[in-house]
C-alpha positions as CSV (number, residue, x, y, z in Angstrom):
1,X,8.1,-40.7,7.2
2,X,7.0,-42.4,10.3
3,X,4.5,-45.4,10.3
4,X,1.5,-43.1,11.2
5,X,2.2,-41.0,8.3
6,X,2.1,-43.8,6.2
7,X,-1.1,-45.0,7.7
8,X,-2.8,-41.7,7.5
9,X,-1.7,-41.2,3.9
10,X,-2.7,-44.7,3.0
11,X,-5.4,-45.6,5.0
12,X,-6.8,-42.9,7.9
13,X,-7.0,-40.6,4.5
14,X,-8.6,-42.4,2.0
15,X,-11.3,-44.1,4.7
16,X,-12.1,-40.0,5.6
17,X,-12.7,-39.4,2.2
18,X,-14.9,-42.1,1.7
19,X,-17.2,-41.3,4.6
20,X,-17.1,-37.4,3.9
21,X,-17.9,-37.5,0.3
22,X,-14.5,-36.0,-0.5
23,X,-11.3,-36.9,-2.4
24,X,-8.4,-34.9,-0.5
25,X,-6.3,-37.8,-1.1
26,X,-7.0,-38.1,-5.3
27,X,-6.3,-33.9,-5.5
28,X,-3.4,-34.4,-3.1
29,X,-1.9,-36.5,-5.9
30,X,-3.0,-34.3,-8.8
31,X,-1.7,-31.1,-7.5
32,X,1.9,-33.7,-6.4
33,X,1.6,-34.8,-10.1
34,X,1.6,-31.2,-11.7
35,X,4.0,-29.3,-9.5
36,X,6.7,-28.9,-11.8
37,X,4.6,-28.2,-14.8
38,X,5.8,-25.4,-17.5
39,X,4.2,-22.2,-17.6
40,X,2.7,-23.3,-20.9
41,X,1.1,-26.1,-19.2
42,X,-0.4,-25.1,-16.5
43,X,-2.1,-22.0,-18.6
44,X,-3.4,-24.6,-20.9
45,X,-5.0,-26.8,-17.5
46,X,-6.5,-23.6,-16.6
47,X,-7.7,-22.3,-19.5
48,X,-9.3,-25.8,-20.3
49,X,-11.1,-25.4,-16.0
50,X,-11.8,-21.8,-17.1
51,X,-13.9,-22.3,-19.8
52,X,-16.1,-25.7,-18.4
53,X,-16.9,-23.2,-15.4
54,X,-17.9,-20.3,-17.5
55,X,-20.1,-22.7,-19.6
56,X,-21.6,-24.3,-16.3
57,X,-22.4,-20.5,-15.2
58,X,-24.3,-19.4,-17.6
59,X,-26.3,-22.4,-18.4
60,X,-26.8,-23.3,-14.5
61,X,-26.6,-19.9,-12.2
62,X,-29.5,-17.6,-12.7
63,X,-26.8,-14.5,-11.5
64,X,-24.2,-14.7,-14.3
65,X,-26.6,-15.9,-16.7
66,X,-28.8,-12.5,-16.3
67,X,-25.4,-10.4,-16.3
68,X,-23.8,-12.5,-19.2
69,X,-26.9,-11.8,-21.6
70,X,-27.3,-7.8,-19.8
71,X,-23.8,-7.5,-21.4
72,X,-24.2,-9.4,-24.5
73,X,-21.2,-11.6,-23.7
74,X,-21.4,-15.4,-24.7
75,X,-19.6,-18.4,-22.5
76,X,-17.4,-19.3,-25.4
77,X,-15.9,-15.9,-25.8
78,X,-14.1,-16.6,-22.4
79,X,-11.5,-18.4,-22.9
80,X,-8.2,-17.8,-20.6
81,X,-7.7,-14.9,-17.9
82,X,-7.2,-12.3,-19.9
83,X,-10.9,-12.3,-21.6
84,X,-12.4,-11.7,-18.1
85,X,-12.4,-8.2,-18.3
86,X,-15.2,-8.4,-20.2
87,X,-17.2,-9.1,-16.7
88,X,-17.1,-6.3,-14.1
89,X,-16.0,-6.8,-10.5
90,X,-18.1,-9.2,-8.1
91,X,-18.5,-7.5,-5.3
92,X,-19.7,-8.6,-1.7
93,X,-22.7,-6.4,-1.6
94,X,-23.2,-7.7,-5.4
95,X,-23.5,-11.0,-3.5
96,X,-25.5,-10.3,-1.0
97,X,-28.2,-8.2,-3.4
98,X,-28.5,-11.6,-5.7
99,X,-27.6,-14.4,-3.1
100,X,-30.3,-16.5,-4.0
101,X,-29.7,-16.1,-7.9
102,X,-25.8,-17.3,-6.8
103,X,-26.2,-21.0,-6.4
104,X,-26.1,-23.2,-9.2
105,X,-29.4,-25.4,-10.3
106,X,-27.3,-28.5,-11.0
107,X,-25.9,-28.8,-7.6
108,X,-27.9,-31.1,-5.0
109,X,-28.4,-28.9,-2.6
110,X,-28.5,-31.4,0.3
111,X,-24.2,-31.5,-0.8
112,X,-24.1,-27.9,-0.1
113,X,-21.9,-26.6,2.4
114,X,-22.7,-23.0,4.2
115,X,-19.9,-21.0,5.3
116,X,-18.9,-17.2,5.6
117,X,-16.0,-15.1,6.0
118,X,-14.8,-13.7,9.3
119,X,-15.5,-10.5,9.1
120,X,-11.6,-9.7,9.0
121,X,-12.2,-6.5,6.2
122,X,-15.3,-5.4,8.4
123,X,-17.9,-7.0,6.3
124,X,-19.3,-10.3,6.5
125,X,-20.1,-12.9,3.8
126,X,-22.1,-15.8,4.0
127,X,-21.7,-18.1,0.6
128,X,-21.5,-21.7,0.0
129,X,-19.0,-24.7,-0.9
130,X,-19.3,-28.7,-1.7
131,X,-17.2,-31.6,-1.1
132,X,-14.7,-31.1,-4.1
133,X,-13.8,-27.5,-3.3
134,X,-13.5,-28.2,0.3
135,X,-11.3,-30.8,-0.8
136,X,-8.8,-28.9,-3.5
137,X,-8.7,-26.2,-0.6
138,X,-7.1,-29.4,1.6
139,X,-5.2,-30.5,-0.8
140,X,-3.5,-27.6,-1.6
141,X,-2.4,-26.8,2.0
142,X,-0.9,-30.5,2.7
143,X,1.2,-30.2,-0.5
144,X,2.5,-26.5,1.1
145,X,3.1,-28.2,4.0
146,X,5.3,-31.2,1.8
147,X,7.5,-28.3,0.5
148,X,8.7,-27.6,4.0
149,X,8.9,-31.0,5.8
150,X,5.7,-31.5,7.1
151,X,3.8,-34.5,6.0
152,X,0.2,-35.3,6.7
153,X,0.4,-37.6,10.3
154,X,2.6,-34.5,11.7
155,X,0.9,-33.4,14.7
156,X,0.2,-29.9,14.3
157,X,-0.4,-27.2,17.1
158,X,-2.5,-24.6,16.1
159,X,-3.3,-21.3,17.7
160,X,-6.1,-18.7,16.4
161,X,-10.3,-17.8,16.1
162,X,-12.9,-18.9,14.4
163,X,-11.6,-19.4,10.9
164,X,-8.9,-22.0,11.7
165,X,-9.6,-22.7,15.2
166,X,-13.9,-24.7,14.7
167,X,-13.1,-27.3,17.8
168,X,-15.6,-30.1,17.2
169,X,-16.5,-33.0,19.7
170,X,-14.0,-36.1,19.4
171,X,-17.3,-38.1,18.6
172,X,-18.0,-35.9,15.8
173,X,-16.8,-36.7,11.9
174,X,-15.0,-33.3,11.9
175,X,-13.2,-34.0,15.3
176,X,-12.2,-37.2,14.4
177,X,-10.8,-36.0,11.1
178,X,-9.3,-33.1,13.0
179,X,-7.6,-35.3,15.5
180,X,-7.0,-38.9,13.6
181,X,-6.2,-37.4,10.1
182,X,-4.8,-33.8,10.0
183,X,-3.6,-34.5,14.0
184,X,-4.5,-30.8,14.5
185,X,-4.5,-29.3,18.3
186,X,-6.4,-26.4,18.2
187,X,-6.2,-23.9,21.0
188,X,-8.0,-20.7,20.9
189,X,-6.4,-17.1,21.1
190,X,-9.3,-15.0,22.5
191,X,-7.9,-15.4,26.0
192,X,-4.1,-14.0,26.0
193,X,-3.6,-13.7,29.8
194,X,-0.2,-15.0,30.8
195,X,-2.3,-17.7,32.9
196,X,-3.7,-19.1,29.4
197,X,-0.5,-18.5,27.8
198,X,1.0,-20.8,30.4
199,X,-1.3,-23.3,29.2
200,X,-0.5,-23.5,26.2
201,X,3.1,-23.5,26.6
202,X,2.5,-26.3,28.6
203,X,0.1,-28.2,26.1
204,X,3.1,-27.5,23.7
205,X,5.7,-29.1,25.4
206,X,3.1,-32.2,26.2
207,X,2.6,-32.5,22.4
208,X,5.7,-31.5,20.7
209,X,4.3,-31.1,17.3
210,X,6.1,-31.2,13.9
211,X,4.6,-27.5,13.7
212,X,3.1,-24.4,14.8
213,X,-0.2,-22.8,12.8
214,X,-2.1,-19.9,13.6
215,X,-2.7,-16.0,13.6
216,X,0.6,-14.4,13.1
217,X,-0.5,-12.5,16.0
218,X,-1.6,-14.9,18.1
219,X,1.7,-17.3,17.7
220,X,3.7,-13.6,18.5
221,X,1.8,-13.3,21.5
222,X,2.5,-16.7,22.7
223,X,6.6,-16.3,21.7
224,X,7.1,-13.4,23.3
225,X,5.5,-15.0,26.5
226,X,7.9,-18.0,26.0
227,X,10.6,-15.2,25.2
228,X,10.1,-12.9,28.8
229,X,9.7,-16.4,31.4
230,X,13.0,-18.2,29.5
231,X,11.0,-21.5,29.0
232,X,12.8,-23.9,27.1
233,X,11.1,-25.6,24.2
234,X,10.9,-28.6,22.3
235,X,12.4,-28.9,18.5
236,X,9.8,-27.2,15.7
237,X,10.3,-27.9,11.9
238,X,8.4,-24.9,11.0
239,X,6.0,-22.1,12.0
240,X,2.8,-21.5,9.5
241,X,1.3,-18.5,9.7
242,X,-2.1,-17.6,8.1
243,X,-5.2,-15.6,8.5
244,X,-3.6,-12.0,8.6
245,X,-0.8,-10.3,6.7
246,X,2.1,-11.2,8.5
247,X,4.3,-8.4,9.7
248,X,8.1,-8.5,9.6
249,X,8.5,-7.4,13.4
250,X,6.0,-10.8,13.8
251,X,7.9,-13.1,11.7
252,X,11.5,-12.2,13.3
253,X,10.2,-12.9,16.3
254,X,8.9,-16.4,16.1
255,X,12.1,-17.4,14.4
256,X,14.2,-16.0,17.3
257,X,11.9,-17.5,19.8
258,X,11.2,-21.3,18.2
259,X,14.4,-21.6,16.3
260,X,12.1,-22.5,12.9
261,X,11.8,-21.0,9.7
262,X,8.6,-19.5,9.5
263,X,6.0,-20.0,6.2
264,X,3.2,-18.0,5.8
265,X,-0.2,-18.4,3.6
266,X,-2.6,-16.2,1.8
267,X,-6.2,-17.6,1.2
268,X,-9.7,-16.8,0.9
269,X,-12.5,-19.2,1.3
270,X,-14.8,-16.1,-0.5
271,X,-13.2,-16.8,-4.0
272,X,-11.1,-19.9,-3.4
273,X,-8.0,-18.0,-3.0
274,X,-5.2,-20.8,-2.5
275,X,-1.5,-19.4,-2.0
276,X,1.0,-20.7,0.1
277,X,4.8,-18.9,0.6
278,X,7.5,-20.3,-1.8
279,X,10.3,-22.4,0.3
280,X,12.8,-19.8,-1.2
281,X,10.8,-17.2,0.5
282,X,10.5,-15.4,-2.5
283,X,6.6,-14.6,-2.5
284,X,3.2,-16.8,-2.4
285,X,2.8,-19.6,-5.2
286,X,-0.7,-19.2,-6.3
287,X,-2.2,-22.5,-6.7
288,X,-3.0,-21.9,-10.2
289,X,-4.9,-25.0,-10.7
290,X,-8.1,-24.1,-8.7
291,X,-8.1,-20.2,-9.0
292,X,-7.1,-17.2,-11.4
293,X,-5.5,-14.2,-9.7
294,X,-5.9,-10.6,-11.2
295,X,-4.8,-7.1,-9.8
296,X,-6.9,-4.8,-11.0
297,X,-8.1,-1.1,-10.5
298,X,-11.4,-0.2,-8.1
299,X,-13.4,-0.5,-11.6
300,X,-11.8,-3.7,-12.5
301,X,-9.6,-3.0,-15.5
302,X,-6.5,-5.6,-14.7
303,X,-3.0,-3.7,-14.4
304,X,0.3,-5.1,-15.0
305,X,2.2,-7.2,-12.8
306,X,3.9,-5.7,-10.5
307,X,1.5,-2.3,-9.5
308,X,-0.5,-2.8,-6.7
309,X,-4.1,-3.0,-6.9
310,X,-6.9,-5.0,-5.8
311,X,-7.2,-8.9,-5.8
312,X,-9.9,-9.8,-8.1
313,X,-10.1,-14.1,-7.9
314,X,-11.9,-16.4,-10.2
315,X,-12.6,-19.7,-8.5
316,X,-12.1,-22.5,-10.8
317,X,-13.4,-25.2,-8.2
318,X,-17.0,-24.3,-6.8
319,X,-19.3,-25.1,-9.1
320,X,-21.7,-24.8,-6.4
321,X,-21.7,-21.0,-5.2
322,X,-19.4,-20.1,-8.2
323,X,-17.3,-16.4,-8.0
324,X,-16.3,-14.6,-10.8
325,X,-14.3,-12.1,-10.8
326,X,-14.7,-11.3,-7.3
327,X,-12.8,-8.6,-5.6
328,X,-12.0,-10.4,-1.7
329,X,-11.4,-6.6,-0.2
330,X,-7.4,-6.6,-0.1
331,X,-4.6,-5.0,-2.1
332,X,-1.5,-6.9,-3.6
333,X,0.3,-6.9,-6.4
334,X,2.1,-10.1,-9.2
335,X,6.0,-10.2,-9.1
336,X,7.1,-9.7,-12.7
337,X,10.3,-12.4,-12.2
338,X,10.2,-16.2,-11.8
339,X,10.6,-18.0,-8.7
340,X,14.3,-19.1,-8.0
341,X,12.7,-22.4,-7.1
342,X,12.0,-23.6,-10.0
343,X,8.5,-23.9,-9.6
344,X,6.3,-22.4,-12.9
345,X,3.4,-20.8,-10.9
346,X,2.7,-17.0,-10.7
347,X,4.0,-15.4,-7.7
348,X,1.7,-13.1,-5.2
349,X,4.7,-10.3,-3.8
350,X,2.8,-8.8,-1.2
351,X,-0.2,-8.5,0.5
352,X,-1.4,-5.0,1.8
353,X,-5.1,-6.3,3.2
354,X,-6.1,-7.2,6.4
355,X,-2.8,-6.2,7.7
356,X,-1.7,-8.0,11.5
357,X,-1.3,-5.4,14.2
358,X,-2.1,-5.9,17.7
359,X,-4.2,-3.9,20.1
360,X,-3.6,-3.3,24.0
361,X,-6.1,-3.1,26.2
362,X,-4.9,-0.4,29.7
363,X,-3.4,-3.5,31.5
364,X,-1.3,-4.1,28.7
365,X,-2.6,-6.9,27.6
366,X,-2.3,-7.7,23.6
367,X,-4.8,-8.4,22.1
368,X,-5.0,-9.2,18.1
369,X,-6.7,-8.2,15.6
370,X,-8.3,-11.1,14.5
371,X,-10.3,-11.8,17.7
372,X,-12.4,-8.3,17.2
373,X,-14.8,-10.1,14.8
374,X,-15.7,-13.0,16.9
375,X,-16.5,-10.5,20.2
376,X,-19.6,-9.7,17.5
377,X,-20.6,-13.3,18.9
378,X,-22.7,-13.9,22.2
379,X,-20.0,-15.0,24.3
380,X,-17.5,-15.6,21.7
381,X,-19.6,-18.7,20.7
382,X,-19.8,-18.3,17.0
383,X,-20.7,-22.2,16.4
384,X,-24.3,-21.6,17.7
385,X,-26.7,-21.3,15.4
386,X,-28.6,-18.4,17.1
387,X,-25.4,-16.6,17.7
388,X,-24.6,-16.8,14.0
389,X,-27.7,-15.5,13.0
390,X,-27.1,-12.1,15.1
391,X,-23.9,-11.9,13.7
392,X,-25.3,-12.5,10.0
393,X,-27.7,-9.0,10.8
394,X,-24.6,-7.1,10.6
395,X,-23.4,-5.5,7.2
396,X,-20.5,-4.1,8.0
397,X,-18.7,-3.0,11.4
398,X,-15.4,-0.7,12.4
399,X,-13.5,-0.5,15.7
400,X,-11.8,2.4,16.7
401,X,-9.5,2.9,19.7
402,X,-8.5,6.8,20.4
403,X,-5.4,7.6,22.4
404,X,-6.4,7.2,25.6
405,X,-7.2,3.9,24.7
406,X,-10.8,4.2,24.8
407,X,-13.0,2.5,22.1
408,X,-15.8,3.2,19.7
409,X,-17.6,0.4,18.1
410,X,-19.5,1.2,14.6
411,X,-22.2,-1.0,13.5
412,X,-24.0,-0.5,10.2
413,X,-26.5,-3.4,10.2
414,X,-28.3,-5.0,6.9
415,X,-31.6,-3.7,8.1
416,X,-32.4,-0.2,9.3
417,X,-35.4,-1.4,11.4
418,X,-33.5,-3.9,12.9
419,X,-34.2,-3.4,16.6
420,X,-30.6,-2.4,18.2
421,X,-31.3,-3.6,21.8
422,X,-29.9,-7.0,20.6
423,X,-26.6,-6.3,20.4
424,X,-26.0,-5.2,24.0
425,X,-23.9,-8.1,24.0
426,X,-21.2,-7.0,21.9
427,X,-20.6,-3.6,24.5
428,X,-19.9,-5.9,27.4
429,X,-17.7,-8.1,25.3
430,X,-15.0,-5.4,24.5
431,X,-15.5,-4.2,27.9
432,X,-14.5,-7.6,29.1
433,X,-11.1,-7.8,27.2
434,X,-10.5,-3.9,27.4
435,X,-11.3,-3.2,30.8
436,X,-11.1,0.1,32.2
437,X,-12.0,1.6,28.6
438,X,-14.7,3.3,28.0
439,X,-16.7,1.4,25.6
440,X,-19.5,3.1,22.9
441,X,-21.4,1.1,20.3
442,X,-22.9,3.3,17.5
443,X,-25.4,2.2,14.7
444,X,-24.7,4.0,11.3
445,X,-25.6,3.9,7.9
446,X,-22.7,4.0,6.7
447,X,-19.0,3.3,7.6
448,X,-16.5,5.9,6.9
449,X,-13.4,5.4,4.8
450,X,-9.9,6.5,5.6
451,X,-8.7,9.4,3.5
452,X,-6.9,7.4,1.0
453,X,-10.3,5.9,-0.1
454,X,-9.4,2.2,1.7
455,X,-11.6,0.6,3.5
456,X,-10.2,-0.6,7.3
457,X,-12.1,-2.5,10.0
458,X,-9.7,-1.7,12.7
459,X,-8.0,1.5,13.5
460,X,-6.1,2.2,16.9
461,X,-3.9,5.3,17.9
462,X,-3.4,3.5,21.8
463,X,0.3,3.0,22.3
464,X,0.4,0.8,25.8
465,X,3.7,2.4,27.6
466,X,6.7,0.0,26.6
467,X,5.2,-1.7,23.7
């Protein structure tokens, strides 16, 4: 470790948490402490977490305890994962129908913290965190990052939208712990002309970070432009991907291009998903300690590990906004074996949802998936306030792209007298990055499944010539 990762460990971290109401530093410890805990022992920590938040629900958050008395179900007969399935599915629309009954009456709510999901299954969520889940979230990323050589005071380089990618001013808290602390570069993927791809290769090479982080897509879209001009590059301990399922055609190719072993991560900030690839590459450790995992059916009735189904979480850290039971939208399934690591923590397979593919646009240019949702934004802003609030009006969205590479925008918003004029916005953004398509945007009431009964936000049947 280098001097400034002892600083920032020692002092630049704890002085953060400290102004920011958080304690990164004290779960960074905790979660250090308990990594090579039994099986045994980490199902008693959670079972002990499980049943302190299920008592705190009922006697705090108007939502569960109208469902848990509807149901005839008392706190104390929830007492490890398995008595959940007493509860049915929490659903996003369930969320949105009671969001006021959702927040706990013992939380100040001046310590609130509002955030929302992407939009990366095609329907937005707005919910709410504090200080201490923000911070276990934190936490449980730098540990990841510990198991493959990258310690907090690495600089990292990191490429993608909106949900890892929030650029703050250098004067702000949030820039300063950005830049200072974590010593994260963020760069933004919704331009992915070779003249901004030049600019970041260039940024690159200026900072010669420990690491790459981003989109899967986005970091492919940058390596293969590295790839065709023959730059050279500077030494990379390790790519991290995160934000979409990363593809294998994705993964060989950033390990070809920046000679690195390549770690990916599947999260949720909807549910407090916190799962981070095992060094052995043998699936995604679930960080047991701040959520429960089940794969159940569309009804909610758990199945055994190793069948697919549909990831149902139970957050075990947010007291504030807490989820129960809450289906996030995507399919996986629990490997049955234990990690050759050594490490005693459940094991995520693979992921099915939210699946990285990228789109072309008639000049050829890629474009990925993950940038669709934040063209919903006036001007791609999505930190302005007003600009959020548009984007809040929308329930659920789907883009479609035909053969000839034309594309179809369908927009079912939360209110059916909501005046549509409003959105002309979002037209002239596609048209922007898919120029020479024809671009339609259509209000529905309802978005159409695929035949299999999934749910998909993004469906393209545009093959660019040579891609």
């Amino acid at each position: 470790m280098t001097l400034y990762n002892i600083l920032d460990l020692y002092l630049f971290l704890p002085l953060g948490d400290w102004v920011n109401h958080s304690c990164v530093g004290r779960e960074l410890k905790r979660l250090r402490s308990q990594d090579s805990l039994s099986e045994e022992e980490i199902r008693n920590l959670q079972n002990a977490k499980l049943q302190r938040l299920v008592a705190h629900c009922y006697e705090t958050v108007p939502y569960y305890r109208h469902l848990f008395d509807s149901l005839g179900v008392k706190p104390e007969q929830i007492r490890c994962r398995e008595d959940l399935k007493v509860l049915p599915p929490l659903t996003k629309q369930t969320i949105r129908d009671n969001y006021n009954e959702m927040f706990s009456t013992a939380v100040d709510p001046k310590r609130l913290r509002k955030s929302s999901t992407g939009g990366s299954t095609g329907t937005p969520l707005n919910f709410c965190t504090d200080a201490r889940e923000w911070s276990c979230w934190k936490a449980s990323t730098l540990r990841a990052w510990e198991w493959y050589g990258i310690h907090l005071g690495d600089k990292i380089f990191s490429l993608g939208g909106n949900s890892i990618n929030q650029k703050k001013s250098l004067l702000s808290f949030k820039g300063l712990y950005d830049r200072v602390i974590m010593r994260n570069y963020k760069f933004s993927s919704a331009d992915v002309t070779d003249a901004c791809m030049q600019r970041h290769y260039e940024a690159l090479m200026r900072l010669r970070p420990a690491a790459l982080r981003g989109y899967g897509s986005s970091l492919y879209i940058l390596a293969r432009y590295i790839e065709e001009h023959r730059l050279p590059l500077c030494p990379i301990k390790a790519v991290l991907t995160t934000g979409e399922v990363l593809v294998g055609e994705y993964r060989r190719k950033l390990e070809e291009v920046f000679h690195a072993p390549v770690y990916d991560a599947y999260g949720a900030g909807d549910g407090g998903i916190l799962s981070h690839e095992c060094p052995c590459h043998s699936g995604f450790h679930i960080t047991e300690q701040s959520c429960i995992i089940e794969i159940t059916d569309q009804q909610g009735h758990p199945l055994p590990d190793g069948q697919t189904g549909y990831v149902c979480t139970t957050d075990l850290d947010n007291y504030a906004f807490p989820f129960l039971r809450y289906h996030v939208g995507d399919m996986a399934y629990l490997k049955t074996e234990p990690c050759t690591c050594g490490r005693h923590t459940r094991l995520i397979g693979e992921v099915m949802g939210r699946a990285g593919r990228l789109l072309y646009n008639k000049q050829g240019t890629p474009i990925s998936p993950t940038m669709l949702p934040i063209m919903l934004y006036p001007n791609l802003d999505f930190q302005t306030p007003a600009h959020q609030e548009l984007y809040n009006k929308i329930d659920k969205y789907q883009i479609r792209q035909d053969s000839a590479g034309d594309i179809t925008l369908l927009l079912k918003l939360k209110r059916k007298d909501e005046p549509t004029d409003q959105f002309d916005y979002i037209r002239q953004n596609y048209c922007n990055h898919f120029k020479g398509s024809a671009v339609r945007l259509l209000f529905v009431d309802e978005i159409p499944c695929l035949p299999s009964g999934k749910e998909d936000y993004c469906i393209s049947e545009y093959h660019y010539p040579n891609t």
